[in-house]
C-alpha positions in Angstrom: 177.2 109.5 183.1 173.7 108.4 181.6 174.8 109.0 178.1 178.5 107.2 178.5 176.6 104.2 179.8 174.1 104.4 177.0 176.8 105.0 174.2 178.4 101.8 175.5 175.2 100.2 175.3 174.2 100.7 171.9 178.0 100.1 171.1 177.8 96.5 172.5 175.1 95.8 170.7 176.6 97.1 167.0 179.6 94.5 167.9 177.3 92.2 169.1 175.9 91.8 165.5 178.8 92.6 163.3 181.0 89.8 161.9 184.3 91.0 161.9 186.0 88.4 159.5 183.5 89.7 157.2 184.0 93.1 158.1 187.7 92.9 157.8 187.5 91.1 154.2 185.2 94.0 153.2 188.0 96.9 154.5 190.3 95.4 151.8 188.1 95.6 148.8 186.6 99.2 149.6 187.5 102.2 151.3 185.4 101.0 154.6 185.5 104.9 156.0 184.3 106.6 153.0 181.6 103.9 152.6 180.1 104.0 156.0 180.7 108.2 155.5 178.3 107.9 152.4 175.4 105.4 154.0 174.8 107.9 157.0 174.2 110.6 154.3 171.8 108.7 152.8 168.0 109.9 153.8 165.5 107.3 155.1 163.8 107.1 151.2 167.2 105.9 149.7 168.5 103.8 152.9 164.9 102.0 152.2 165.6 101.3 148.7 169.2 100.4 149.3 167.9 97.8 151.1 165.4 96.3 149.1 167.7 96.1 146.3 170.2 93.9 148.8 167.2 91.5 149.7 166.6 93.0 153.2 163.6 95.4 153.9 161.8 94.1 157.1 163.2 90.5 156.9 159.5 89.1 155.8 159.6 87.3 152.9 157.5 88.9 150.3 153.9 87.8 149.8 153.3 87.4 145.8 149.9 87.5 144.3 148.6 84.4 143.0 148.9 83.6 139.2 145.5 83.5 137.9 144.9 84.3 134.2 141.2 84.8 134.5 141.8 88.9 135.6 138.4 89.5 135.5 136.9 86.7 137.1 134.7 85.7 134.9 134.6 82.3 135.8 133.4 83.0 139.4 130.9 85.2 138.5 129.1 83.3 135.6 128.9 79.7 136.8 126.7 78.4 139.1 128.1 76.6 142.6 127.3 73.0 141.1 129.0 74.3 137.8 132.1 75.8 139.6 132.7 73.0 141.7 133.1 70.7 138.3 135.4 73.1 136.6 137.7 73.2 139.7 137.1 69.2 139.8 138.7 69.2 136.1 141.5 71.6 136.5 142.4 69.1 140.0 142.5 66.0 137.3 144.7 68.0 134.7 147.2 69.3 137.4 147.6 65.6 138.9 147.3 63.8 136.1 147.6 65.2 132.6 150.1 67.7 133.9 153.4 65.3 134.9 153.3 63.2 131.7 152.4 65.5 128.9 155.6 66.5 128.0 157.1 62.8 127.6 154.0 62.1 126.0 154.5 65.3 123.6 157.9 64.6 122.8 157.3 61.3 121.7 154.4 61.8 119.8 152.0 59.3 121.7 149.0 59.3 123.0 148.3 58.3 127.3 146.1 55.8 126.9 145.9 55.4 130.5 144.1 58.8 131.0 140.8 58.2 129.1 139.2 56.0 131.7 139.6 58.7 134.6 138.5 61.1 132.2 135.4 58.9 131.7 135.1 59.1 135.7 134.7 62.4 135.1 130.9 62.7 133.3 132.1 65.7 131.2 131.7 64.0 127.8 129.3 64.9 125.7 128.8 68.3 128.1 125.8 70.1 126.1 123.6 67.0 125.2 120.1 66.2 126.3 119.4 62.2 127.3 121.6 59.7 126.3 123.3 59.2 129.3 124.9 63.4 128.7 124.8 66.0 131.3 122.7 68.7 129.9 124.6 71.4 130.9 125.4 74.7 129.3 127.5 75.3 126.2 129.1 77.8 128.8 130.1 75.2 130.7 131.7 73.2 127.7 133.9 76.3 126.8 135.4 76.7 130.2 136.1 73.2 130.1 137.8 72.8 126.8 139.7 76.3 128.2 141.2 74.4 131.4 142.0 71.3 129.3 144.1 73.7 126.6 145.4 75.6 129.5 147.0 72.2 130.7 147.8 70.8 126.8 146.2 71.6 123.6 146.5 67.7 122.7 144.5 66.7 125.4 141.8 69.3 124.4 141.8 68.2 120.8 141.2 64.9 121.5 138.3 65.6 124.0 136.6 68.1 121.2 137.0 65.6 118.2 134.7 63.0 120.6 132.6 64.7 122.5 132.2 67.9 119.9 132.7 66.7 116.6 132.1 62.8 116.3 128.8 62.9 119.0 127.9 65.8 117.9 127.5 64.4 114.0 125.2 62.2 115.6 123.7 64.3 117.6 122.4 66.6 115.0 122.4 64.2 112.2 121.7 60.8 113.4 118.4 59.3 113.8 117.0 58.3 117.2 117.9 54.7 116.4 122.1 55.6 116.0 121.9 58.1 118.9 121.1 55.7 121.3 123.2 53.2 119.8 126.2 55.0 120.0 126.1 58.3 122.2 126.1 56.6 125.7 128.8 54.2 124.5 130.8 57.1 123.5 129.5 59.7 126.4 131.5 56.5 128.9 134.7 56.6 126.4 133.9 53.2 125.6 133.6 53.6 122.1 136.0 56.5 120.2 135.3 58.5 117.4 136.8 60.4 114.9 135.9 63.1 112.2 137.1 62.5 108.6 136.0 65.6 106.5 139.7 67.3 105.4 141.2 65.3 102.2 144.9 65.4 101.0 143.8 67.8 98.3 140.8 69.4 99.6 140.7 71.4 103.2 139.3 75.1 103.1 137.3 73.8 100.0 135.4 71.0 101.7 132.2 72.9 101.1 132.5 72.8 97.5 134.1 69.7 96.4 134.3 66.9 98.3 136.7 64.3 96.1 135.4 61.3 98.5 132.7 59.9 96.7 129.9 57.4 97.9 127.2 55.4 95.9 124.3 53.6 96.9 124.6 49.7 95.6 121.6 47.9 96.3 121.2 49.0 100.0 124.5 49.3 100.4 126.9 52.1 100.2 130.3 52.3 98.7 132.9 54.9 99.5 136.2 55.6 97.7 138.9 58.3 98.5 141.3 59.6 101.0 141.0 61.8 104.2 143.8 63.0 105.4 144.4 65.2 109.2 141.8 63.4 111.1 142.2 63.2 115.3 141.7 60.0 116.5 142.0 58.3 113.6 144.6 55.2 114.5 142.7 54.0 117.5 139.2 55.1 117.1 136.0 52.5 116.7 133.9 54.4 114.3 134.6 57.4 112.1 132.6 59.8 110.4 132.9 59.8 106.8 131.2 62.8 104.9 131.4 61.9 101.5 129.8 63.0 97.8 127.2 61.3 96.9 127.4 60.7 93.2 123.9 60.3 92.5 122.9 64.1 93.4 126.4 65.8 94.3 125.0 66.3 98.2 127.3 65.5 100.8 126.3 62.6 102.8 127.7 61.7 106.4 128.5 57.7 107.2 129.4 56.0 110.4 132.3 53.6 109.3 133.6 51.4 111.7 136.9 50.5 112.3 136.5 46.6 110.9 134.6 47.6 107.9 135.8 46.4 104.5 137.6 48.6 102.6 139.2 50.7 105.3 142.8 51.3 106.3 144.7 54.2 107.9 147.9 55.3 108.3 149.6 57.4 111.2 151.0 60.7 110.3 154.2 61.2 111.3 156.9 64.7 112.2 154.2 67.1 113.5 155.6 69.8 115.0 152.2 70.8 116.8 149.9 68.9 118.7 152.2 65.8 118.5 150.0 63.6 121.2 147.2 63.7 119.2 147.1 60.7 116.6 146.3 62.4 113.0 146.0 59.7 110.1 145.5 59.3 106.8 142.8 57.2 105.7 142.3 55.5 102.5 139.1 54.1 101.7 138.8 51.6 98.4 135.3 50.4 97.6 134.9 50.7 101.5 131.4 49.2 101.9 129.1 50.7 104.7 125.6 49.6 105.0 122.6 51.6 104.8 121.6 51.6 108.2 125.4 53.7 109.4 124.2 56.5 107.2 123.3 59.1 109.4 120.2 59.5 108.6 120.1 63.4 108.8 122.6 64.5 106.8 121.8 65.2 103.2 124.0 68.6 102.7 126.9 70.2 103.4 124.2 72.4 105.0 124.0 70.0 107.7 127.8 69.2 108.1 128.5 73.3 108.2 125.8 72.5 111.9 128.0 70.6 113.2 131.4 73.3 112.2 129.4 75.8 113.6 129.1 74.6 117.1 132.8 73.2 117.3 134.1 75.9 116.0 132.4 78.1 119.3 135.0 75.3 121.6 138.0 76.1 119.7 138.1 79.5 119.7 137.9 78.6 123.9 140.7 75.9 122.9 143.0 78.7 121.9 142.3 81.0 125.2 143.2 77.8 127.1 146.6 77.5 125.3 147.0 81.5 125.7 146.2 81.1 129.5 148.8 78.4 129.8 151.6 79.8 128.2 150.7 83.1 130.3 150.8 81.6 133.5 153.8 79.7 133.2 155.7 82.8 131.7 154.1 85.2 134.5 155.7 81.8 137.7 159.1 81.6 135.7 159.5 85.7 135.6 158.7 85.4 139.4 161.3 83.0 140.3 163.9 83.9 137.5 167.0 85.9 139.1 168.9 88.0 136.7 171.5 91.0 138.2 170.2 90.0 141.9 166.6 90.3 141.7 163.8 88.8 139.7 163.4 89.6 136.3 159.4 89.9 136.9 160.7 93.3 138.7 161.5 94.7 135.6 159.6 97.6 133.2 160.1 95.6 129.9 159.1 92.1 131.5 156.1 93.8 133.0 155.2 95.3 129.8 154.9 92.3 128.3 153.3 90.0 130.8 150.5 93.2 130.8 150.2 92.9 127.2 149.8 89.3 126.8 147.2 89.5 130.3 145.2 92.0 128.1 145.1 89.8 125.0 144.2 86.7 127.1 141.3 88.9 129.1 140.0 90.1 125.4 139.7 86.6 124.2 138.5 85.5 127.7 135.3 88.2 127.3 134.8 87.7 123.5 134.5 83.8 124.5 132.1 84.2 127.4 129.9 86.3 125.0 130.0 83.8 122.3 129.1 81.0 124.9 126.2 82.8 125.8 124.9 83.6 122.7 125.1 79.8 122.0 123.0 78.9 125.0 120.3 81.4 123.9 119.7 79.8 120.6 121.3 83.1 118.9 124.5 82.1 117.5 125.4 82.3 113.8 128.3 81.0 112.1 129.6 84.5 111.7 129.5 85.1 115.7 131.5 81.8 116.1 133.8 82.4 113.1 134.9 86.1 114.3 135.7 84.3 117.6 137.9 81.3 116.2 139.6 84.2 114.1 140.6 86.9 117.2 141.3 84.0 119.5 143.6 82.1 117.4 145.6 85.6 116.3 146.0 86.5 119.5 146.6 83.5 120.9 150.4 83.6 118.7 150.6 86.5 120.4 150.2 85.6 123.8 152.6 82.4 123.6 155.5 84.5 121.3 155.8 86.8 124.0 155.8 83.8 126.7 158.5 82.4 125.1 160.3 85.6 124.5 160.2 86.6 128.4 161.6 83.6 129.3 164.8 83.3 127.1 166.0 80.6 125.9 164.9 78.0 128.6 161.4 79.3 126.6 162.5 76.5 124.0 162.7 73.6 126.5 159.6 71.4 126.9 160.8 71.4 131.3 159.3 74.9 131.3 156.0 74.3 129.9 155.7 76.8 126.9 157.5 75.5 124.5 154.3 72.9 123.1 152.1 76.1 123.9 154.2 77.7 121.1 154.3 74.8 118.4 150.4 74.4 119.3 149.1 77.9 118.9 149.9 76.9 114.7 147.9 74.2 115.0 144.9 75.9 116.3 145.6 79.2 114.0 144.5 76.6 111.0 142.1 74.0 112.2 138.1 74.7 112.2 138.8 77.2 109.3 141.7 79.2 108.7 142.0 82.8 109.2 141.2 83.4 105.7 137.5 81.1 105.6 136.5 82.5 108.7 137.6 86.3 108.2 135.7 85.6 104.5 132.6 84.6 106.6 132.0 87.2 108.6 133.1 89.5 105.7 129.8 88.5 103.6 127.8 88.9 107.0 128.4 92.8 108.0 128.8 93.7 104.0 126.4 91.7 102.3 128.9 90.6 99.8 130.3 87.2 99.6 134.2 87.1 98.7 134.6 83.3 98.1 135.5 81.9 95.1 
């Protein structure tokens, strides 16, 4: 009698939970006997998986690791509290603010004006310097930081490096104690922009042998004729730095030309297909007259621009693990959430392979960066160290972002999805600071003691 009641039991419980509408609709598309027949041969293993594959398992919804493209964690284990604290502070900023408007922003190839007075609020500018109103803090430091900016938008990055790597750091080697604190605090606030005008229409990997921009000394005064052409910053910035040959000895010279000063005009260039928020011009300078006292005093070779190349170079090569890291993370949330024959498509063996393969290139660059920061902080870096990182990083950074795009289809060519501009930008930064070829060249003549230029 026990059993017939408990039979009952677990009977009114089955009905209790079956819909039969849906039940019914399911007799007429299957063989409802031979189905059920099949299911109770089924071991627990295979009942398990069956289920999984429907979306049921235990009915919790599955807890996904977080995305976080530094595998290694190299971040938490090599900055100090004070250090970490301002690198989380920076990614906040990005994430609220950079992060919603870039892609407008992108598209239309303009710049967000409205960003550079919170990024002011920040103190970051000018990272490495000593005095002058600058932080002080550890070339470390300025890599991570110009890896969370990339990581967010290359654009953004680029602009930050051209003013607080290349145009204070001219000064900063090259100027005299009089135009460093003239200008540095005034540009460590944002309050004065700068620019970097070495690359010419004619004359880009070849800058160290023939400059075509000329300048002349004219009683006290100097003149400068020519063109450069590529330079960040150019349509809006205050003051530029011109490096120019002098005619008198054939030295390159470096000149702080402002904005106003006679004989200078630039142009915007237009239908970039990388890095489109930055403003690149062309400027054009005729009898452009700068006076002795904005000629940075410490700059009387290419020697001395190549100082300045060296240590910019180092935040580039972190600029391309930033766009790598970008285009990896998005790719790695989109495969998480993207459903293709009723699961998603991160669950697949080829998807994984690739996410694993760009996770190992970005980890590579991520270790060779750190290393290179380091050596920079102990005094020990050479321009071979910096150039063998600009070229790994940038190679693998194409890499990393083709197989981003690739893993996401063709919604991996619409700006909405955030790895389209990681694509287009990865060219940008496979050429800038020295192309594969200069830099490859470079550390060629250091391990063989040959030099292969021209």
């Amino acid at each position: 009698m026990a059993n017939i009641f408990s039979s009952l039991k677990n009977a009114y419980n089955l009905f209790k939970h079956v819909d039969f509408a849906k039940l019914d609709a399911l007799s007429k598309k299957v063989d409802l006997p031979k189905m059920v027949e099949t299911i109770s041969n089924l071991d627990d293993k295979q009942i398990s998986g069956m289920m999984k594959m429907m979306g049921g398992g235990s009915g919790k919804k599955k807890e996904l690791p977080p995305i976080e493209g530094d595998f290694y964690h190299l971040g938490d284990e090599a900055l100090k509290d004070e250090d970490r604290a301002l690198q989380l502070k920076v990614r906040a900023f990005l994430e609220k603010e950079v992060k919603p408007i870039v892609n407008h922003y992108w598209n239309k190839a303009e710049f967000p004006f409205e960003i550079i007075p919170k990024l002011a609020e920040l103190n970051i500018c000018g990272l490495t310097y000593k005095g002058y109103g600058c932080p002080g803090k550890s070339n470390l430091m300025e890599g991570i930081l110009a890896m969370e900016m990339a990581r967010i938008d290359t654009s953004i990055s680029t602009f930050f490096g051209v003013q607080s790597g290349l145009a204070m750091g001219s000064i900063y080697l090259c100027g005299s104690e009089e135009q460093k604190q003239q200008w540095l605090p005034l540009m460590q606030q944002f309050k004065i922009i700068g620019a970097f005008g070495l690359t010419e229409p004619e004359v880009g990997s070849a800058a160290a042998g023939g400059l075509t921009t000329t300048c002349r000394n004219v009683g006290g005064k100097w003149i400068l004729n020519g063109q450069k052409k590529w330079i960040g910053n150019a349509t809006f910035a205050d003051i530029l730095i011109i490096w120019a040959r002098d005619e008198a000895d054939n030295e390159v010279k470096g000149f702080i030309v402002k904005k106003d000063n006679p004989g200078f005009a630039v142009e915007k260039m237009q239908d970039k297909m990388a890095l489109r928020i930055v403003q690149n011009g062309i400027i054009t300078l005729t009898n452009c007259e700068v006076m002795e006292v904005d000629r940075l005093q410490n700059a009387n070779s290419f020697k001395d621009t190549a100082k300045v190349l060296q240590m910019t170079r180092a935040g580039v090569a972190w600029q391309a693990v930033g766009c790598a890291r970008g285009a990896y993370e998005n790719a790695l949330e989109y495969t998480r959430t993207r459903k293709q024959f009723g699961k998603p498509i991160a669950s697949f063996q080829l998807i994984q392979n690739h996410l694993v393969e760009m996770l190992s290139n970005l980890t590579a660059m991520q270790t060779l960066c750190f290393r290179l920061s380091q050596l920079q902080d102990q005094g020990l870096l050479r321009d071979e160290h910096a150039s063998l990182a600009k070229v790994f990083c940038s190679l693998r950074t194409r890499d990393v972002v083709s197989k981003a795009r690739e893993v996401m289809g063709g919604n991996g060519i619409l700006l909405e999805y955030n790895v389209a501009r990681f694509v287009a930008d990865a060219e940008a930064i496979y050429s800038y600071e020295g192309t594969k070829e200069i830099n490859t060249l470079i550390v060629g003549r250091a391990i063989t003691g040959f030099s292969a230029f021209v």
